[in-house]
C-alpha positions in Angstrom: -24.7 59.4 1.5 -23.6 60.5 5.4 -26.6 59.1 6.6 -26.0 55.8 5.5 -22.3 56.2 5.9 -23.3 57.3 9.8 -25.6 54.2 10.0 -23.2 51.8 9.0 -20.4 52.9 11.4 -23.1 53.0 14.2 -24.2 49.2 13.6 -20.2 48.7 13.1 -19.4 50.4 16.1 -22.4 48.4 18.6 -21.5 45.1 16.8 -18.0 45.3 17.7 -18.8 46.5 21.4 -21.4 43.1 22.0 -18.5 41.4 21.0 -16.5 42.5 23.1 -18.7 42.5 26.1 -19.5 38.8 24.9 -15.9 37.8 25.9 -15.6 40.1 28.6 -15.2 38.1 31.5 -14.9 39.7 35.6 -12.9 38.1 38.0 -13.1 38.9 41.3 -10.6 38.4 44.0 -12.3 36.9 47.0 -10.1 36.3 50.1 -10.7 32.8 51.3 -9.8 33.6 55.1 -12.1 36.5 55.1 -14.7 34.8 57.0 -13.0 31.9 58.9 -11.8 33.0 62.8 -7.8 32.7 62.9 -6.8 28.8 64.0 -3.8 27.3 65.5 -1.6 25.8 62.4 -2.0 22.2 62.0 0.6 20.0 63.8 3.5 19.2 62.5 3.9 22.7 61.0 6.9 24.7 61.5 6.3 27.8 60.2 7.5 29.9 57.0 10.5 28.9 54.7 13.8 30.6 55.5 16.7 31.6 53.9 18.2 28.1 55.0 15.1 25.9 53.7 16.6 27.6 49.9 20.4 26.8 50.4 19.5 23.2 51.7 16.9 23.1 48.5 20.1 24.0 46.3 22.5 21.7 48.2 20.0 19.1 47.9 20.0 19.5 44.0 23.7 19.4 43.4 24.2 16.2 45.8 21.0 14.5 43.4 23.7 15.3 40.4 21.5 18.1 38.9 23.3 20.2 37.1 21.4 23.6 35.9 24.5 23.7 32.4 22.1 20.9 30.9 18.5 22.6 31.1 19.1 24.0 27.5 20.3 22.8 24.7 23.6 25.0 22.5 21.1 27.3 20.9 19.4 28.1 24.2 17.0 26.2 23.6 14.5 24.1 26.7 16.6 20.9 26.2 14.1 17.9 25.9 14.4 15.2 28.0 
């Protein structure tokens, strides 16, 4: 009886681990600019955001009549549109 019960919890457990190698999946990072040389940015570029580019982005919203009050619904819900 304990050696079937030991062979049946060994095809159990190597089952289950193929399975989950089956899904298991690797990502790996790879950094895109690794093997380019540095450049000058294209023209017309100004650089980085600043803390202005997000307060003219906001300004920007309210002046378009967005209003942030109507993106859910009374039970805080997404409102649909």
């Amino acid at each position: 009886m304990t050696g079937k019960l030991l062979v049946a919890l060994a095809i159990v457990t190597l089952s289950a681990s193929a399975a989950s190698a089956a899904h298991h999946r690797h990502h790996h990072a790879v950094n895109a600019n690794a093997a380019t040389s540095a450049s000058p940015p294209p023209m017309g570029w100004m650089g980085g955001t600043n803390s202005g580019d997000h307060g003219m982005y906001l300004q920007n919203l309210h002046d378009s009549g967005y209003n942030p009050k109507n993106d859910r619904d009374a039970n805080g819900n997404v409102a649909a549109q």
